[in-house]
C-alpha positions as a Python dict, from the first residue, in 0.01 Angstrom:
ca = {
    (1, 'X'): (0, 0, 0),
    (2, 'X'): (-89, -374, -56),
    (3, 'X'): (53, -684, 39),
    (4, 'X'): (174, -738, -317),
    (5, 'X'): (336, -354, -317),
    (6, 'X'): (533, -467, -57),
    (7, 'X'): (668, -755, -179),
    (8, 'X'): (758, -556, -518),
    (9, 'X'): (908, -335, -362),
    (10, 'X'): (1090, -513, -120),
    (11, 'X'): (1198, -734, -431),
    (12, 'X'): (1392, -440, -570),
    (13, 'X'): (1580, -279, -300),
    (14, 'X'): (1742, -613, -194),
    (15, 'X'): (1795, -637, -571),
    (16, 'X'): (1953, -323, -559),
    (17, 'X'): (2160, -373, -255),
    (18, 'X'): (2278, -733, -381),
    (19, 'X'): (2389, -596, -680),
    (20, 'X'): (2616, -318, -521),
    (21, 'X'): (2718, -512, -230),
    (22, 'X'): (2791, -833, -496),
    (23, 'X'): (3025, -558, -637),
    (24, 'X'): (3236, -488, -309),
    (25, 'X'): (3229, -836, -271),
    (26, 'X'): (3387, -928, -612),
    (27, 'X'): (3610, -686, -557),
    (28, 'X'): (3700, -812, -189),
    (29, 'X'): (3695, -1157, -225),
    (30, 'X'): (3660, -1228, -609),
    (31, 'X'): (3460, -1482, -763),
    (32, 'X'): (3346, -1634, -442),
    (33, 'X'): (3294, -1315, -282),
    (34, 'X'): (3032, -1223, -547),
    (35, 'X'): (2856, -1540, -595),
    (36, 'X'): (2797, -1536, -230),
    (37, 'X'): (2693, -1244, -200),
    (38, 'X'): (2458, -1298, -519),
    (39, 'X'): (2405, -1661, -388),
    (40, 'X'): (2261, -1550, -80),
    (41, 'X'): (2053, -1217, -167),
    (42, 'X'): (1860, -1498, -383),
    (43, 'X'): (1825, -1722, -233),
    (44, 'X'): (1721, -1434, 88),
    (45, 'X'): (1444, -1360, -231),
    (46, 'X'): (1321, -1698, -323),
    (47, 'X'): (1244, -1754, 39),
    (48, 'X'): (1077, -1423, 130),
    (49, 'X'): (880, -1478, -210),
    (50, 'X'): (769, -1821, -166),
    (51, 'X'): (628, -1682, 224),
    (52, 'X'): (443, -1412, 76),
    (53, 'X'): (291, -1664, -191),
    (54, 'X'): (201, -1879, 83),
    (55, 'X'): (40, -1594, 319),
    (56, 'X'): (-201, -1510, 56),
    (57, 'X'): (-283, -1838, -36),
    (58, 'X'): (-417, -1925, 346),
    (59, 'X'): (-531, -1556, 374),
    (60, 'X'): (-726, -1672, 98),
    (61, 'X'): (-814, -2011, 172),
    (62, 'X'): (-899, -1920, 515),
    (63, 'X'): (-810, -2167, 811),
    (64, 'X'): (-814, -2506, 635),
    (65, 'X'): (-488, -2476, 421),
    (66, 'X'): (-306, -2319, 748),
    (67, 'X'): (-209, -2690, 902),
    (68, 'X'): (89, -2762, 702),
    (69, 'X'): (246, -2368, 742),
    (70, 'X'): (518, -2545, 992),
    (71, 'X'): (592, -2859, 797),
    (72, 'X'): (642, -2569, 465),
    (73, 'X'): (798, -2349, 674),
    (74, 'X'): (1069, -2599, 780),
    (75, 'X'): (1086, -2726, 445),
    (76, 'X'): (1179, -2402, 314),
    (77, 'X'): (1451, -2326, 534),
    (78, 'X'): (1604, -2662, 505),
    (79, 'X'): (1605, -2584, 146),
    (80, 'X'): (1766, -2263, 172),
    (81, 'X'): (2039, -2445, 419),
    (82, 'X'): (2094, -2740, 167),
    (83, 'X'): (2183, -2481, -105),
    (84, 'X'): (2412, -2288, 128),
    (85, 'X'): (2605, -2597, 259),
    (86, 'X'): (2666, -2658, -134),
    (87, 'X'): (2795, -2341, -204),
    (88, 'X'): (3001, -2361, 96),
    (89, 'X'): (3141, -2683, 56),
    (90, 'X'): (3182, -2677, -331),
    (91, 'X'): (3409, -2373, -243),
    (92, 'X'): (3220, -2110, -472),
    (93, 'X'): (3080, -1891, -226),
    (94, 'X'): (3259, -1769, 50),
    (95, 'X'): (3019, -1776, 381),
    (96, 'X'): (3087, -1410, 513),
    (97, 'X'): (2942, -1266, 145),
    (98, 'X'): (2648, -1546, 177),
    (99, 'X'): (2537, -1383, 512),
    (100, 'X'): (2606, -1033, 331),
    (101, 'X'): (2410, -1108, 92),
    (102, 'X'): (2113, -1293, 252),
    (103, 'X'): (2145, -962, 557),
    (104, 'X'): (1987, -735, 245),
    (105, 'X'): (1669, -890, 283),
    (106, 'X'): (1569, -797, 652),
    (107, 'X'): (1756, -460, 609),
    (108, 'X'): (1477, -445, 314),
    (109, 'X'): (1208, -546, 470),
    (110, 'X'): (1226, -278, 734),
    (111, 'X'): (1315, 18, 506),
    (112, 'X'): (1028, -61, 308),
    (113, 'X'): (821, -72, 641),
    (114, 'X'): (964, 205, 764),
    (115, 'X'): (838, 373, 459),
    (116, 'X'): (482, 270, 487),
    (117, 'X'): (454, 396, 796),
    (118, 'X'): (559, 733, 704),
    (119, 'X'): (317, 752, 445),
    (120, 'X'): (33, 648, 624),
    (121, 'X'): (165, 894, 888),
    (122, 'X'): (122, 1172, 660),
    (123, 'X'): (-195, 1110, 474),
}
């Protein structure tokens, strides 16, 4: 499995999970409840894609384009915070279905992980 197999596949089962759990949260908390729970499984995404982007550009580039990975790093989560405290404030998301939402991505990550292990276990 490569790096970019991963991140497809990783891409889908939060998908997946956002989209059910954006469900139970419509149904739960209505409009709010599913924006935030769409809200933050997207946001969860853009972040997770925009690391993976960056890993394989320095993989790529080698050391040189490594020294701003904290300054971009830091960047990106304010980013992700920003949005939130919109949401939040603006009164269309409700924070409990944001932090559902955004959860899906870790949960994700470790399934898919899980799985890769397994496979390599058995080959």
């Amino acid at each position: 499995m490569t790096a970019s197999d991963l991140t497809i596949g990783v891409t889908q089962q939060t998908a997946l999970v956002v989209l059910v759990a954006a469900v139970g949260g419509g149904w739960l908390g209505a409009a709010p409840g599913a924006l935030g729970v769409v809200a933050g499984g997207a946001l969860g995404l853009m972040s997770f894609r925009l690391l993976a982007a960056r890993l394989r550009a320095v993989a790529a580039a080698g050391p040189a384009l490594a020294a701003p990975w904290s300054l971009l790093a830091g960047l990106r989560f304010a980013a992700v915070a920003g949005v939130a405290a919109i949401l939040f404030v603006s009164g269309w998301a409700h924070p409990v279905a944001w932090v559902v939402g955004y959860s899906a991505l870790p949960l994700a990550v470790v399934l898919q992980g899980l799985r890769l292990a397994r496979e390599e276990r058995d080959a």
